[in-house]
C-alpha positions as CSV (number, residue, x, y, z in Angstrom):
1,X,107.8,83.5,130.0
2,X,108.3,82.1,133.3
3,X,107.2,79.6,135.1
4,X,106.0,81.9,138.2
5,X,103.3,84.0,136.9
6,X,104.2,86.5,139.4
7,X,107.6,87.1,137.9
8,X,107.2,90.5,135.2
9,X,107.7,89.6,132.3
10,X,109.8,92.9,131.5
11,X,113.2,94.1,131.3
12,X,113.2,96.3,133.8
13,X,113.7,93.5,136.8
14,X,117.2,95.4,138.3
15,X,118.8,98.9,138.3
16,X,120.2,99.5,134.6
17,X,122.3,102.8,135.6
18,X,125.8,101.2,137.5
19,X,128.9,102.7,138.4
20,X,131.7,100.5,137.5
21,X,132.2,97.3,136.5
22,X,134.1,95.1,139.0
23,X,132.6,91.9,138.5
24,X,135.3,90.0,136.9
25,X,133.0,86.5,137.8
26,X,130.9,87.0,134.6
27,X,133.2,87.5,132.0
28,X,136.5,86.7,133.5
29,X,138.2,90.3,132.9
30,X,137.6,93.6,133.8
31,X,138.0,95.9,130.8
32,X,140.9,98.7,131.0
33,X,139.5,102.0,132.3
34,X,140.4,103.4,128.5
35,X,138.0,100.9,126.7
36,X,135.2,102.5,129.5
37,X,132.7,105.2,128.2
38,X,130.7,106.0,131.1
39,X,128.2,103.2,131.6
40,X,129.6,101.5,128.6
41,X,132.3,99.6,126.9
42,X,133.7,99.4,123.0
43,X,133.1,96.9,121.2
44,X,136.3,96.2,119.8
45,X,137.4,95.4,123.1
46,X,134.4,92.9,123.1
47,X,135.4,91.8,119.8
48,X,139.1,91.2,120.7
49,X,138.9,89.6,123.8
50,X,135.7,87.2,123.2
51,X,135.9,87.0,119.2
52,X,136.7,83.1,119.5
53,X,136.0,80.4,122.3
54,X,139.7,78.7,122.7
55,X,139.3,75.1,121.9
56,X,138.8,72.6,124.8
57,X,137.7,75.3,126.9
58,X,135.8,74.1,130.1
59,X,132.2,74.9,131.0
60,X,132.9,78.0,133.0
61,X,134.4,80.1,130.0
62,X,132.2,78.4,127.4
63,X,129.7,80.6,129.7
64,X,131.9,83.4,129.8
65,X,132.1,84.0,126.0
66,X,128.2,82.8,125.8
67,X,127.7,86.4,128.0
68,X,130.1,88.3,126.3
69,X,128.3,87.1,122.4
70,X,125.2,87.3,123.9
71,X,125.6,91.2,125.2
72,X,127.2,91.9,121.9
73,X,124.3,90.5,119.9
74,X,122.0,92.6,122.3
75,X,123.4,95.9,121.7
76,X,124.6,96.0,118.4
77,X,120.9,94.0,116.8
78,X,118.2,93.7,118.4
79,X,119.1,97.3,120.6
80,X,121.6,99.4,118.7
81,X,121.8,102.3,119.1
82,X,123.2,105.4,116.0
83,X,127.1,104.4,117.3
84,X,126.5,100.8,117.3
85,X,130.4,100.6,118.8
86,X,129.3,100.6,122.7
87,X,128.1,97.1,124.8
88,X,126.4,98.8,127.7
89,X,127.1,96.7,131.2
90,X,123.5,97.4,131.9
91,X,123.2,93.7,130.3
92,X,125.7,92.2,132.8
93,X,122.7,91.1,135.8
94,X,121.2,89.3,133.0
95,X,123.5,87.6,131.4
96,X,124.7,86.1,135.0
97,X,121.9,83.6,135.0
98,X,122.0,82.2,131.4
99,X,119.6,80.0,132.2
100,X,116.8,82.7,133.3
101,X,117.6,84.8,130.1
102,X,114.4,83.1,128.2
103,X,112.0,84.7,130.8
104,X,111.8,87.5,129.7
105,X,110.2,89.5,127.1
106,X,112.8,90.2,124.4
107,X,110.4,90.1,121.3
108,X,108.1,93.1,123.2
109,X,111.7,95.1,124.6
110,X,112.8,95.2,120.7
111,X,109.3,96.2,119.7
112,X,109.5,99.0,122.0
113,X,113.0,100.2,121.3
114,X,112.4,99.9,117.6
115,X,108.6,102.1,118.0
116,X,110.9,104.6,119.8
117,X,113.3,104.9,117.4
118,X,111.0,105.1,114.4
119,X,109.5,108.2,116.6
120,X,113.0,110.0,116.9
121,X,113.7,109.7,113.6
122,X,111.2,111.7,112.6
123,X,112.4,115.1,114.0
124,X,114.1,116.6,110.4
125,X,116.9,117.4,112.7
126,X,117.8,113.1,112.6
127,X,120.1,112.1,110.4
128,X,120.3,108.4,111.5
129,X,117.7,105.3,112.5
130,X,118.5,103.2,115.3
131,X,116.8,99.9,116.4
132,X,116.8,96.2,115.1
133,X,117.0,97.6,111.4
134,X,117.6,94.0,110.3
135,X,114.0,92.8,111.5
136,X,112.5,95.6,110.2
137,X,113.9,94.8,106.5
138,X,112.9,91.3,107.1
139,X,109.2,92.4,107.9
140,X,109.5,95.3,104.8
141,X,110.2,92.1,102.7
142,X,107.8,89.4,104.1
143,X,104.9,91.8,103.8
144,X,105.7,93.7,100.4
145,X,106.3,90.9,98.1
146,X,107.4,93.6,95.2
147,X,110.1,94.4,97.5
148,X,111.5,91.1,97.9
149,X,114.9,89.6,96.5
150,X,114.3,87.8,93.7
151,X,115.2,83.8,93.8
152,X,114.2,82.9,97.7
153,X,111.7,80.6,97.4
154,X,112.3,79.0,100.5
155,X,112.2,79.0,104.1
156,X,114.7,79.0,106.7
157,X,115.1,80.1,110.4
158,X,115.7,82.6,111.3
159,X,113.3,84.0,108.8
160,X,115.3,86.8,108.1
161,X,118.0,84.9,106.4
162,X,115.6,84.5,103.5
163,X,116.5,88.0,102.6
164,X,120.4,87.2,102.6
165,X,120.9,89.0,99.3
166,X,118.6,91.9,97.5
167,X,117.8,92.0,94.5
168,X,114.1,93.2,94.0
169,X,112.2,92.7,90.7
170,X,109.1,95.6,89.9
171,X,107.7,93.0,87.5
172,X,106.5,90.5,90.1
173,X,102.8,89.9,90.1
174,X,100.4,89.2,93.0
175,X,99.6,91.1,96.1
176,X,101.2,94.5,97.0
177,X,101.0,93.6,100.5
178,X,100.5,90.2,102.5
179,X,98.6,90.8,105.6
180,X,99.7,87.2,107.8
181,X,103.0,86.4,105.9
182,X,104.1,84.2,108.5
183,X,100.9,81.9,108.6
184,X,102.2,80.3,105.5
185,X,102.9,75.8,106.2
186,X,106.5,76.7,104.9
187,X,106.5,79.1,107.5
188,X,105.2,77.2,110.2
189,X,107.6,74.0,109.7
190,X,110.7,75.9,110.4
191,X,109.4,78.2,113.1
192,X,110.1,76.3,116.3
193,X,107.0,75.1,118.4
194,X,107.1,77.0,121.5
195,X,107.1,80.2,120.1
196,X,104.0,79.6,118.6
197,X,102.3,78.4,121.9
198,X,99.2,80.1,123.2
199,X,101.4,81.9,126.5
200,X,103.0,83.5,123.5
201,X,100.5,84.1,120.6
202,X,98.4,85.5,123.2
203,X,100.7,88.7,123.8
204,X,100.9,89.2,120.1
205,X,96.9,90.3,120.7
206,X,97.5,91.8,123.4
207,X,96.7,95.9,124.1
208,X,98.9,96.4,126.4
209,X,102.5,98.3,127.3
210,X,105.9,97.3,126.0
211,X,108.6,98.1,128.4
212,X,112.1,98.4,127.6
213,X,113.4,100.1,130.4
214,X,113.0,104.3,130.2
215,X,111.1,103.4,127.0
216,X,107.3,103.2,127.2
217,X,105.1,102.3,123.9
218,X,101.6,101.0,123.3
219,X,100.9,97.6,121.9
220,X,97.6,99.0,119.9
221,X,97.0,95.9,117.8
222,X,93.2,96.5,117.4
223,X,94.5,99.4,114.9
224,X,95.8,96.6,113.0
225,X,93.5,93.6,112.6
226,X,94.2,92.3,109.2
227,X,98.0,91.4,110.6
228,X,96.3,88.7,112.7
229,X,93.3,87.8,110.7
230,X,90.7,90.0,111.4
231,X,88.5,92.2,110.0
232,X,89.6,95.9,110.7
233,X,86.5,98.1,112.0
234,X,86.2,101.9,112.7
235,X,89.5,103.3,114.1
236,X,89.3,105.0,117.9
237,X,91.2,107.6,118.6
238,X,95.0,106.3,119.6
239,X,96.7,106.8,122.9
240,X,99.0,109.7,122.9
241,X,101.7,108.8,125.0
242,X,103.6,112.3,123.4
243,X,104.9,112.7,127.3
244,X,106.7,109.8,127.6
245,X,108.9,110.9,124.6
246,X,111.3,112.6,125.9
247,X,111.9,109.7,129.0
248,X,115.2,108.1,128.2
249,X,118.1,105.9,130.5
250,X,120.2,109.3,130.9
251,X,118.6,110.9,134.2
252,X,118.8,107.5,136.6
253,X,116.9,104.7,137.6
254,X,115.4,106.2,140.4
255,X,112.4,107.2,139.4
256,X,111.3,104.3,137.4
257,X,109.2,102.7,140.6
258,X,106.8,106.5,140.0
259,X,107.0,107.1,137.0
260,X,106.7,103.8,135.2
261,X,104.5,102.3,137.6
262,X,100.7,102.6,135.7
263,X,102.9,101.5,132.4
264,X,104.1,98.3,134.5
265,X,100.7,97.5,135.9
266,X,99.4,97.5,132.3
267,X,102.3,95.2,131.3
268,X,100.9,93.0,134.8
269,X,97.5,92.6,133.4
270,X,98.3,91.9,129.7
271,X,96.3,88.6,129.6
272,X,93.3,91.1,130.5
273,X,93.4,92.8,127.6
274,X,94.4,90.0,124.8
275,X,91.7,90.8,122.2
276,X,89.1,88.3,120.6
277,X,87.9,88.3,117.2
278,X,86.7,85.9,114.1
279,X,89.7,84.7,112.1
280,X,88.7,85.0,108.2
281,X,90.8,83.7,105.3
282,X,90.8,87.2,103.7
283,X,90.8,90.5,106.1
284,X,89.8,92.7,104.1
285,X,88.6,96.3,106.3
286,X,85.1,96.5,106.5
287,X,82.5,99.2,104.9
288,X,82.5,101.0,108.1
289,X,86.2,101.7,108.2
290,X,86.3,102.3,104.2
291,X,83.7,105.1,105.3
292,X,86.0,106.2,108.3
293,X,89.3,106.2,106.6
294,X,87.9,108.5,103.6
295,X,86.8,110.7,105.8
296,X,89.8,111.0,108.1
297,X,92.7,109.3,105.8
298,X,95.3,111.1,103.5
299,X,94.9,109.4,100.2
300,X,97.7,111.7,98.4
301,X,100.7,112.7,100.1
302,X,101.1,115.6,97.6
303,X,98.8,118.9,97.4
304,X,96.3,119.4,95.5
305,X,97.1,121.8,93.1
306,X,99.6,119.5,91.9
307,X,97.1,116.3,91.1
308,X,94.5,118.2,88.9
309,X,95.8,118.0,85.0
310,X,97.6,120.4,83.9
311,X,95.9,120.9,80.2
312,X,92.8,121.3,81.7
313,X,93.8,124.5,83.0
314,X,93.2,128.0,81.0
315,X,95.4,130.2,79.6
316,X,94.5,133.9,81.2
317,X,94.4,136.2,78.2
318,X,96.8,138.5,79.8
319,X,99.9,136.2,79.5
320,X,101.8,137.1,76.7
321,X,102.3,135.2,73.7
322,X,105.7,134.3,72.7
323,X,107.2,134.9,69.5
324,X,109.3,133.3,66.6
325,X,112.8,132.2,67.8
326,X,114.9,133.5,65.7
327,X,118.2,131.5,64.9
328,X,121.6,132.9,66.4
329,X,124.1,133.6,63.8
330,X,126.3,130.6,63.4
331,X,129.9,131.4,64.3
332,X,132.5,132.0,61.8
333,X,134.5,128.9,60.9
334,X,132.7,126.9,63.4
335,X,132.0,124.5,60.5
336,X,135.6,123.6,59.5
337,X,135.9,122.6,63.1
338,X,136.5,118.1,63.5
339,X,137.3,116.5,66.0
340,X,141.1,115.7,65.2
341,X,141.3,119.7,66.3
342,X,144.2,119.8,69.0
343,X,143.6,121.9,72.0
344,X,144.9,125.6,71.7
345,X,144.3,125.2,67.6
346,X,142.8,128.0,65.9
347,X,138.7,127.1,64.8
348,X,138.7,129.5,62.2
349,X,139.3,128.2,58.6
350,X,142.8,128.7,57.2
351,X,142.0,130.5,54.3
352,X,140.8,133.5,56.9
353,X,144.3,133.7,58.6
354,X,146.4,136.5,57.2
């Protein structure tokens, strides 16, 4: 966060939608009109012109490849999209001030992009998942230790590099699922400090909006206590933001002031809404939400007529009963037959041939 507490805390702060790009300042080259798609550029133009720093470079184009790596990392990790071969130069006003990059919200944008995504990919009609993929396998891993690669017993940052090579074992004893992986002391000694200070922590409990910006989700974190220590109660009803589905970056900017603006005044007052609750060394859900969840949970994904037993069931009399199988007649000179038999060769015995 910033240090002005009026600043949002958002990436929405400038127009995303531009024309061209003509601002050779940032990178130091304007990219041929062929590597252009629209609002975007390819990546192997990225790749080729910034893949390597030249050696004794001064400060200025130290910065300029910094930009470059950094809008590469953005749109190709934490915002990919199903091409993941495009850098959009909607990243270009914040990667000018390198220095003002940590002020914004990058953990709650990735959220959001990454809710969105998991939404789309839903329609049958969706072949592909887009979003921060990576995380997402990291926090399939640090959650379901039966999942995990076998022979990663320690910790590194980022976290995710724990997971560098896969390799699951279904033998592994213990939990099926670890509610506050991260709260572990290995954990915490390679985590660095200021991402675990309050301004920080406090957002993680907050109900509030993420932005990321055409793409509005819903923090709803008191759906999931447990995560962060607490014990889950009787769910109510979740917000259905269904609308807001089908808002996307392809119809302008200009109507993000309207549209957006109750979403951005949730985002404003997000210390207003950071829940409060007893931390307990074992969250287990509560009898009241044991009692809600059988009465509104799916506890088998397949129908019923397929999980009652089988022999259990009666025989009407009116099926009919099969007979004897009878045994085919075996083939004449099937018998002499080995397998030294060239192809084309007769499989009769030779004594039968006239």
């Amino acid at each position: 966060m910033g240090d002005d507490p009026a600043r949002l805390y958002r990436l929405d702060g400038v127009a995303h939608i531009a024309g061209v790009i003509n601002d050779e300042e940032l990178l130091g080259v304007i990219p041929p009109p062929s590597q252009v798609q629209k609002f975007a550029v390819n990546y192997s133009w990225f790749q080729e012109t910034f893949g390597e720093c030249p050696e004794a470079a001064d400060e200025e184009t130290v910065r300029r490849f910094a930009r470059a790596y950094i809008m590469m990392l953005l749109d190709t990790q934490l915002f990919a999209d199903k091409s993941g071969n495009r850098i959009h130069i909607r990243w270009l006003p914040y990667v000018a001030r390198l220095e003002e990059m940590g002020t914004y919200s990058w953990g709650s944008a990735a959220l959001a992009w990454l809710y969105r995504c998991m939404c789309r990919v839903t329609n049958r009609h969706m072949v592909k998942l887009a979003g921060p993929l990576q995380l997402l396998q990291s926090w399939i891993f640090w959650c379901f230790p039966r999942f995990r690669p076998a022979g990663y017993d320690t910790s590194s940052w980022p976290l995710a590099s724990r997971w560098s090579s896969y390799n699951p074992s279904s033998s592994e004893k213990g939990p099926r699922f670890i509610w506050m992986p991260y709260s572990s002391p290995k954990v915490l000694q390679v985590v660095h400090p200021e991402a675990l200070e309050p301004r920080h922590t406090a957002l993680w409990r907050s109900v509030t909006s993420l932005i990321y910006f055409a793409v509005i989700e819903w923090h709803q974190i008191d759906r999931v206590l447990p995560q962060f220590g607490g014990v889950q109660s009787r769910m109510h009803p979740a917000l259905n933001i269904d609308f807001l589905m089908s808002k996307d970056d392809r119809g302008g900017d200009r109507w993000f002031p309207y549209a957006l603006q109750s979403w951005h005044l949730h985002w404003e007052s997000r210390a207003d809404h950071v829940l409060r609750f007893d931390v307990v060394a074992d969250p287990r859900p509560s009898h009241e939400f044991l009692e809600w969840w059988s009465q509104h949970g799916k506890r088998f994904l397949s129908p019923e007529m397929y999980l009652g037993d089988s022999r259990a069931v009666l025989i009407p009399m009116e099926v009919s009963q099969r007979g004897l199988v009878l045994r085919t007649a075996t083939v004449p000179g099937i018998v002499n037959w080995t397998p030294n038999t060239h192809l084309g060769s007769s499989l009769y015995d030779s004594s039968q041939s006239p």
